[in-house]
TORZA-106758 format. One line per 4 residues: number of its first residue (from 1); their letters; for each residue y, x, z of N, C-alpha, C. Coordinates in pm, whole numbers. Layout:
NUM	A	Y,X,Z,Y,X,Z,Y,X,Z  ...
***
This chain:
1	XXXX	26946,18497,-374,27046,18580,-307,27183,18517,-325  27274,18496,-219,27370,18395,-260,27469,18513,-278  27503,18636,-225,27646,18676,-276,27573,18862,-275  27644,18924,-331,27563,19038,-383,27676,19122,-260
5	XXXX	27696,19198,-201,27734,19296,-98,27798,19427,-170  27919,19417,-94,27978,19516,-174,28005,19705,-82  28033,19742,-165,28041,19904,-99,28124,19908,36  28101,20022,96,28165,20049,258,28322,20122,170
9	XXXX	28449,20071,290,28563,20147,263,28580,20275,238  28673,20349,188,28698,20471,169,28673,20587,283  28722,20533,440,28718,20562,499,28571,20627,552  28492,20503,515,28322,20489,587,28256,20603,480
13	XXXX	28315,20603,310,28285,20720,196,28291,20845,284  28402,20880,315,28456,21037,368,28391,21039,447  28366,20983,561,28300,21039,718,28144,21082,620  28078,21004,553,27962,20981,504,27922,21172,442
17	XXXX	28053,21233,357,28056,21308,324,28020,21449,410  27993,21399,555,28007,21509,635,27847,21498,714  27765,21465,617,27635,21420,696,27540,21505,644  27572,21587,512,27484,21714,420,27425,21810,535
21	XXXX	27298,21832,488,27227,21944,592,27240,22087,564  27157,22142,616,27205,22294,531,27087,22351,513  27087,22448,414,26992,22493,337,27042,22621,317  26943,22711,256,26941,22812,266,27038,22924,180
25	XXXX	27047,22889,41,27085,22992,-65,27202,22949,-141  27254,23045,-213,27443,23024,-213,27430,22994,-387  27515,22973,-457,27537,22973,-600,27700,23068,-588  27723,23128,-736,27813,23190,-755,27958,23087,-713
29	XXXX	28060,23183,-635,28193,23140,-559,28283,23113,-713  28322,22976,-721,28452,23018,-849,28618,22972,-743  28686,22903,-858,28802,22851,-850,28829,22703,-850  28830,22641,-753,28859,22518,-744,29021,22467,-682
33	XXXX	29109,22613,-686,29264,22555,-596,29198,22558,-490  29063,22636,-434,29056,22670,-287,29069,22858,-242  29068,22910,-142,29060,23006,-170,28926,23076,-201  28881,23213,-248,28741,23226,-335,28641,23227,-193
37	XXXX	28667,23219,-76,28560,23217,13,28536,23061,75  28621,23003,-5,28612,22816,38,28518,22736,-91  28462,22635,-4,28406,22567,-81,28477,22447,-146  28515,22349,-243,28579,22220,-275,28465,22126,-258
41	XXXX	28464,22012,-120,28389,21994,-123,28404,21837,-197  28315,21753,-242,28281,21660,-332,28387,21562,-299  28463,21582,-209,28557,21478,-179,28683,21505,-212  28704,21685,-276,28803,21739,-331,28911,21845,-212
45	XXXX	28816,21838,-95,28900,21927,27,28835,22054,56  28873,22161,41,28869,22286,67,28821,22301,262  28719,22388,196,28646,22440,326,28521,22549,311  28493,22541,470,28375,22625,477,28236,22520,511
49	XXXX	28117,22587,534,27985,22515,603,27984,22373,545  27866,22319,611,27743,22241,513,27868,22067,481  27982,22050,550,28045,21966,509,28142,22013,369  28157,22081,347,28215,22145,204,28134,22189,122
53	XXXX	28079,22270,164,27938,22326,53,27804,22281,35  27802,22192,108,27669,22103,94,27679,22020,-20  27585,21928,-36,27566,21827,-100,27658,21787,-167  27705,21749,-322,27845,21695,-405,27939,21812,-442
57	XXXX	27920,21941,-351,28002,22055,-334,28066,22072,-478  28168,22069,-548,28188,22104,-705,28247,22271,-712  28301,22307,-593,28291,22488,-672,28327,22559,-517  28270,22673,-603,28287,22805,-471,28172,22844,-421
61	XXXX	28154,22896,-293,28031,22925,-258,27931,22823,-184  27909,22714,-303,27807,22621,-286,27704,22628,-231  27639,22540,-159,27494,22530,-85,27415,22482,-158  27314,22565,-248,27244,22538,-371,27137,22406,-345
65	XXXX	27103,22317,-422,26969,22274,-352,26899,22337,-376  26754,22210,-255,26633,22322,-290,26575,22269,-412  26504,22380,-465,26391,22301,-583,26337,22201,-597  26304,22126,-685,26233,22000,-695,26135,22011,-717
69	XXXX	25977,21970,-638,25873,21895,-628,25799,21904,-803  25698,21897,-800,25645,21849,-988,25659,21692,-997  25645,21658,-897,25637,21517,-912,25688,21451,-1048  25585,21334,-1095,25687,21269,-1223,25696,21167,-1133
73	XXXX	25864,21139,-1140,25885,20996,-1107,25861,20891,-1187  25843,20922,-1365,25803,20807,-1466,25645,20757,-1406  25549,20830,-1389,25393,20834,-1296,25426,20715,-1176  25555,20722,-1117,25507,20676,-984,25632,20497,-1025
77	XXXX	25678,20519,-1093,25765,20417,-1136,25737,20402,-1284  25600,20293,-1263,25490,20242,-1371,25602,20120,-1463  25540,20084,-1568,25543,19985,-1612,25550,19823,-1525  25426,19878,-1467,25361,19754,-1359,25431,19748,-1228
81	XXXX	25452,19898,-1162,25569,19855,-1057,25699,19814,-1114  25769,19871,-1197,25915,19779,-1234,25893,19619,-1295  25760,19596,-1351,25778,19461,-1374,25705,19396,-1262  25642,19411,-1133,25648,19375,-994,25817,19330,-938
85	XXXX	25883,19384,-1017,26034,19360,-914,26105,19250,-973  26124,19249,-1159,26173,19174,-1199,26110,19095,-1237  26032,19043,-1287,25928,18940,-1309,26001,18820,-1224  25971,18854,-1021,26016,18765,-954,26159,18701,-1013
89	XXXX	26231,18771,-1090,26365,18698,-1136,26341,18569,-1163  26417,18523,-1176,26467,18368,-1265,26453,18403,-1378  26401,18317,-1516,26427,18365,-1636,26575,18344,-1713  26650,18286,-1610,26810,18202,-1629,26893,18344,-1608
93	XXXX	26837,18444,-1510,26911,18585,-1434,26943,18638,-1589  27099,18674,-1556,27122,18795,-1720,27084,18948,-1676  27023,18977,-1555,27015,19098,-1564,26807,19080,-1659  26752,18977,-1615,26628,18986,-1709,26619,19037,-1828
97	XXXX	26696,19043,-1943,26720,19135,-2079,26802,19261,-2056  26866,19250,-1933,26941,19358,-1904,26896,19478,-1877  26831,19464,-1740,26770,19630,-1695,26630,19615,-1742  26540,19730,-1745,26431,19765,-1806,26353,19897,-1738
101	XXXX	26261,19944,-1766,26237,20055,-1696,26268,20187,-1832  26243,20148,-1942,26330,20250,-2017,26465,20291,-2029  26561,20210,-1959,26668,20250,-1925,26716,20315,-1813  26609,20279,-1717,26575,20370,-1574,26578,20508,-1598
105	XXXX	26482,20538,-1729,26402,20634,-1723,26465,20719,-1838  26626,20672,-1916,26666,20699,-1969,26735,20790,-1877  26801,20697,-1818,26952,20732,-1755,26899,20857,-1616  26770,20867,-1597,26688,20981,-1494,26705,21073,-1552
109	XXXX	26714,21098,-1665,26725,21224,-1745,26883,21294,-1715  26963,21239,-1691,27089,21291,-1593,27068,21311,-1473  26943,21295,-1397,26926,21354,-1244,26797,21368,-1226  26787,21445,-1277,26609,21521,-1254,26566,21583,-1169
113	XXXX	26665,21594,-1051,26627,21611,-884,26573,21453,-809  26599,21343,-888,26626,21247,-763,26409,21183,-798  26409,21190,-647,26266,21176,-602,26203,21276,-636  26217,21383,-661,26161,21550,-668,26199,21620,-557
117	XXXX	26230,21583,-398,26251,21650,-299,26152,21647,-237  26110,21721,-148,26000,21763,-52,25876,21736,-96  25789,21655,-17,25634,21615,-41,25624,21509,-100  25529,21519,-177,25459,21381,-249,25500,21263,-203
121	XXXX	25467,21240,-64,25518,21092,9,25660,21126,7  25739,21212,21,25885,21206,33,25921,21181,-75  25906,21201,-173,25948,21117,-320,25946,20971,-315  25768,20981,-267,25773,20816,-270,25852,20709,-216
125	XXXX	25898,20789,-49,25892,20719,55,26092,20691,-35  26177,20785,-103,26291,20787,-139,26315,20693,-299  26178,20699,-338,26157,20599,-499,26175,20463,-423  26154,20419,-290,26112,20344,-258,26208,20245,-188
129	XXXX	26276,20329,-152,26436,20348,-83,26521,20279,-168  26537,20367,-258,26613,20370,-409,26614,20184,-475  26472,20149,-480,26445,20015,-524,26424,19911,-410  26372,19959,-353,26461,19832,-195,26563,19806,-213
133	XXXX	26692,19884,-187,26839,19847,-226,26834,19803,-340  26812,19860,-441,26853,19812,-575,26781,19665,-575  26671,19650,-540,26614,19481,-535,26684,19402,-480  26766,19445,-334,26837,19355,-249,26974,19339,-343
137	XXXX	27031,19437,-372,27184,19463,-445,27213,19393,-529  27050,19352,-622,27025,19271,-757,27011,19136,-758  26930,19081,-644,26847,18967,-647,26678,18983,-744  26636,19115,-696,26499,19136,-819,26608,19143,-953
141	XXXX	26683,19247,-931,26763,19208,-1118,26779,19136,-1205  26819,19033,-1081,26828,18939,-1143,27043,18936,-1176  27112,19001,-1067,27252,18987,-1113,27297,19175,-1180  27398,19124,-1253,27429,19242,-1294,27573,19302,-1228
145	XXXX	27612,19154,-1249,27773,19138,-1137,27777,19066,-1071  27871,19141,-939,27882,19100,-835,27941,18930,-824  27839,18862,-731,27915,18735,-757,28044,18683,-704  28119,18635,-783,28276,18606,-773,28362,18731,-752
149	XXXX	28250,18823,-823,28363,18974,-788,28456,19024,-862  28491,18930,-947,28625,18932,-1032,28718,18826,-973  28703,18768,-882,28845,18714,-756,28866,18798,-629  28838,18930,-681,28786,18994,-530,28900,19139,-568
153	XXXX	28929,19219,-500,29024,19310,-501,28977,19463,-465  28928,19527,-590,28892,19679,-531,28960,19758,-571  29079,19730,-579,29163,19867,-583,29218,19933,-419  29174,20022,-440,29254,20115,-340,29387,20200,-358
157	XXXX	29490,20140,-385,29647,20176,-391,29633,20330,-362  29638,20336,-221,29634,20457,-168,29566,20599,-251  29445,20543,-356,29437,20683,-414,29502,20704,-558  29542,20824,-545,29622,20843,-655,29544,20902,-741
161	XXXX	29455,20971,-692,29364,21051,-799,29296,20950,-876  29253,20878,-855,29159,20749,-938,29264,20597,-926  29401,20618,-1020,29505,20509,-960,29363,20423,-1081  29443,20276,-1019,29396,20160,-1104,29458,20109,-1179
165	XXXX	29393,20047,-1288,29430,20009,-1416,29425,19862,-1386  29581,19777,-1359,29583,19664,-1299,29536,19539,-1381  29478,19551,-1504,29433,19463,-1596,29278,19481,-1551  29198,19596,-1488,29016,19568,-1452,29003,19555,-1319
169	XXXX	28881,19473,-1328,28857,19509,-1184,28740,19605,-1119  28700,19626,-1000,28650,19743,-990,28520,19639,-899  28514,19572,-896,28446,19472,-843,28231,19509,-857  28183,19486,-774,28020,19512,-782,27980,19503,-917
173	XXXX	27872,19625,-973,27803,19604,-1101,27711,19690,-1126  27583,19674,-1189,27531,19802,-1181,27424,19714,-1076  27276,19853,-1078,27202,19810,-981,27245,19872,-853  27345,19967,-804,27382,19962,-719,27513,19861,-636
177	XXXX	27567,19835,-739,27695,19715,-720,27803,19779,-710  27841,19950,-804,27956,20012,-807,28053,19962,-756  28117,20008,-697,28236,19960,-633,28372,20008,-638  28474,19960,-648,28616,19999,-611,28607,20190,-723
181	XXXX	28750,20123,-715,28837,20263,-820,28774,20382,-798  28804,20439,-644,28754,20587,-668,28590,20592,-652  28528,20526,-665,28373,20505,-733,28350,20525,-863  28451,20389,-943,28436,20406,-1054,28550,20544,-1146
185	XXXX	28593,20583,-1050,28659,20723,-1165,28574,20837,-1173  28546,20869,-1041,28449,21031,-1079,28338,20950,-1121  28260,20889,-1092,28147,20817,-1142,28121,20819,-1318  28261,20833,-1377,28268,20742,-1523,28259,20916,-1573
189	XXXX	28379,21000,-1505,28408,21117,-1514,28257,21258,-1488  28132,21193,-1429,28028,21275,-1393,27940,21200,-1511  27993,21071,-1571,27854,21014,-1666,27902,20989,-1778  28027,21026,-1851,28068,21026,-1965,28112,20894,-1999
193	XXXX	28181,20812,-1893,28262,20691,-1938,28394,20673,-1859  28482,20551,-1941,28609,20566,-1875,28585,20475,-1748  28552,20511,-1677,28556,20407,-1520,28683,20341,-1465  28817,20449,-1531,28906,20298,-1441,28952,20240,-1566
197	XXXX	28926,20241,-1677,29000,20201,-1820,28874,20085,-1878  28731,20141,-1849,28650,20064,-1916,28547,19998,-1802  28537,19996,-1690,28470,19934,-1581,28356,19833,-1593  28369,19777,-1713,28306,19662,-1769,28179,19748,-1865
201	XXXX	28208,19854,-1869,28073,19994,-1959,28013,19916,-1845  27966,19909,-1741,27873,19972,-1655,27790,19810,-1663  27883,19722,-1646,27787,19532,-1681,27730,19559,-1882  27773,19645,-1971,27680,19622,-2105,27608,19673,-2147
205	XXXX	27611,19830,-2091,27516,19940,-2093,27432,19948,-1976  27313,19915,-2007,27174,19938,-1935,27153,20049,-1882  27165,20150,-1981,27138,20342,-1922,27265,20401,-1834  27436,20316,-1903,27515,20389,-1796,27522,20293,-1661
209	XXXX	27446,20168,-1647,27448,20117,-1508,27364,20196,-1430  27231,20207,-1460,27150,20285,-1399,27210,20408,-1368  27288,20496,-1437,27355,20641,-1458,27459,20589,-1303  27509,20507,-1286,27580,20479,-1196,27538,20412,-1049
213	XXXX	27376,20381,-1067,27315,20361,-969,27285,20514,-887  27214,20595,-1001,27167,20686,-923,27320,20840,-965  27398,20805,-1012,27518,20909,-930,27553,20880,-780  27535,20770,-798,27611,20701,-620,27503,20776,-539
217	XXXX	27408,20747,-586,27259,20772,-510,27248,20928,-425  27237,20974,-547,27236,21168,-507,27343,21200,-477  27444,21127,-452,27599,21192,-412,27608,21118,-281  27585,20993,-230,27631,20949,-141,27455,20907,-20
221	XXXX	27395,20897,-88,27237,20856,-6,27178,20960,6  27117,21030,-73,27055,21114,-89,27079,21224,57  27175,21250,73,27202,21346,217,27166,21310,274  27117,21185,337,27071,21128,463,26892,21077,427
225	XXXX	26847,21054,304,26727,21004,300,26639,21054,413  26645,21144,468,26532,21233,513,26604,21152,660  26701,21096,739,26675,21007,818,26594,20891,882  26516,20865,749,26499,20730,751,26542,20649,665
229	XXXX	26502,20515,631,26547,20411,527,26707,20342,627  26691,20312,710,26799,20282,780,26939,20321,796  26939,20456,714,27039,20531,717,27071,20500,539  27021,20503,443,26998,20482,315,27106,20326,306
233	XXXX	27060,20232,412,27149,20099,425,27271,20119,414  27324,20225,513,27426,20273,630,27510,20339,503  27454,20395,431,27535,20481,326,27550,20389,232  27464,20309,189,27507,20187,104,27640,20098,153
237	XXXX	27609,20038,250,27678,19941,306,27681,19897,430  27670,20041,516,27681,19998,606,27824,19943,704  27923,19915,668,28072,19892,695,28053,19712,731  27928,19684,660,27908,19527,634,27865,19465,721
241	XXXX	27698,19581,669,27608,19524,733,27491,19578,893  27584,19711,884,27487,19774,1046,27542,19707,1184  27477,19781,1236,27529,19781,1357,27578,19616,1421  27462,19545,1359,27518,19395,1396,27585,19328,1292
245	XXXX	27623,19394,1189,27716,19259,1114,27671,19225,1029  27541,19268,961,27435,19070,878,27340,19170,889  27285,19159,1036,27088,19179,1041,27018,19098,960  27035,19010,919,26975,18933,820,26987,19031,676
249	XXXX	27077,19071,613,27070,19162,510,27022,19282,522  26993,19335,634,26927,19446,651,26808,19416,666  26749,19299,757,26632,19294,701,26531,19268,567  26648,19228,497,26537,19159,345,26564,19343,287
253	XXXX	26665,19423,324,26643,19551,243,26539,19619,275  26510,19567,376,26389,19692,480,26223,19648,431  26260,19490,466,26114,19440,356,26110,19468,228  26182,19461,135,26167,19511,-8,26104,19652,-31
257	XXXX	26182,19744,128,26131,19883,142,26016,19895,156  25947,19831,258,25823,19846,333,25709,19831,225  25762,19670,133,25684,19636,41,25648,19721,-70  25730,19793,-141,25748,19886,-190,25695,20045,-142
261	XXXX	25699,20019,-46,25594,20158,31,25480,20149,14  25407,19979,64,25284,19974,54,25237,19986,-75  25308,19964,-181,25222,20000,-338,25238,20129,-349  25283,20204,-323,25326,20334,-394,25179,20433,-252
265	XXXX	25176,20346,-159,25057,20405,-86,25102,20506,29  25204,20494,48,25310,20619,171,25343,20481,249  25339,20563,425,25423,20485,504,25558,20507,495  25583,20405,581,25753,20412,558,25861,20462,602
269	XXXX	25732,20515,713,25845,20602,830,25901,20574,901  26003,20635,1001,26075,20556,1106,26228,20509,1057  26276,20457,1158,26406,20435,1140,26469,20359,1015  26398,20285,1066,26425,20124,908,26540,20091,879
273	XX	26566,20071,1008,26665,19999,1048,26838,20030,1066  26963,20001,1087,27054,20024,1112,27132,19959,1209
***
């Protein structure tokens, strides 16, 4: 993999935020500085319906999820499938001592919804999702950081809520390839690290990279899984790579997907693609 792909702009974040479905049942209304019949929705703007109270929603009259599935995701994300992914590494790759599946399976214990939605194959078909990207993002985990992504510039000036700390950089890391300031602030702030002070937690700790794979995950993918894998891209990176601008990277994500479907024994469904 010659250069690891970095997150969609702020801009491509927010629209993304407005893609939550709606569901049925409410959680108790508090106080978020909205009024008590508004929701704050995950992006910090006061409102009503499934773009405020959906998905990320942090207070008011939230759109609860639904229940999770029995499914064990440790059952379906073996020993033997995670060392199917990295194995292919280089033994030269520093993510090879790096990630593990006990640190996977550590850092899951902070999101015990993710691959517990709908049916059996819908777990799978989203376990599956989940490690496609993360294979493509990695090189088979094989990188941990983004390459040359400390000559690279992710601060976003413009937010004040997550200003940057002009000594780090915010540059790809992680099996998702965290990105830029206001990633890494609520990110650090939802997983118990300093994200714009310590940025570099997320390249030494195994359990808080993963913790930062799958916050991104259930906050920013997760709303759309039930699209299709193609949309899963689109929320990753799609600013980069849809709609024409490296079909070539969308396809090695979609094969990693497919491949990954076929062990787990679920098709893959429609809409691969972006």
């Amino acid at each position: 993999m010659a250069a690891l792909i970095t997150k969609k702009n702020l801009l491509t974040l927010l629209l993304l935020g407005l893609l939550a479905g709606s569901l049925p049942s409410y959680t108790k209304a508090q106080n978020c500085g909205c009024a008590s019949d508004q929701c704050c929705s995950q992006w910090g703007y006061c409102g009503t319906g499934n773009d405020y109270c959906g998905t990320g929603c942090q207070q008011g009259p939230c759109i609860a999820s639904p229940p999770p599935n029995d499914v064990s995701v440790a059952d379906i994300v073996t020993q033997e499938f995670f060392n199917g992914i990295i194995d292919q590494a280089d033994a030269s790759c520093a993510g090879k001592n790096f990630y593990t599946r006990a640190a996977f399976l550590e850092a899951l214990t902070a999101f015990d919804n993710f691959g517990r939605i709908g049916s059996v194959d819908d777990s799978k078909r989203e376990i599956a999702a989940f490690f496609g990207n993360v294979a493509h993002e990695t090189g088979l985990f094989c990188y941990i950081e983004e390459i040359d992504g400390a000559s690279k510039d992710y601060c976003d000036e413009t937010n004040t809520q997550y200003p940057c700390n002009p000594n780090k950089g915010y540059y790809g890391r992680g099996p998702i390839q965290l990105s830029w300031n206001f990633n890494y602030g609520p990110a650090g702030n939802s997983i118990g690290f300093d994200g714009l002070n310590s940025p570099e937690t997320v390249a030494n700790d195994p359990v808080i990279a993963f913790k930062t794979g799958l916050w991104y995950w259930m906050r920013s993918v997760r709303p759309v899984v039930s699209q299709g894998f193609g949309a899963t891209i689109r929320a990753i990176n799609g600013a980069l790579e849809c709609d024409g601008g490296n079909p070539a990277t969308v396809q090695k994500r979609v094969e990693y997907y497919t491949e990954f479907c076929n062990q787990l024994g679920v098709a893959p469904g429609d809409n691969l693609t972006c």
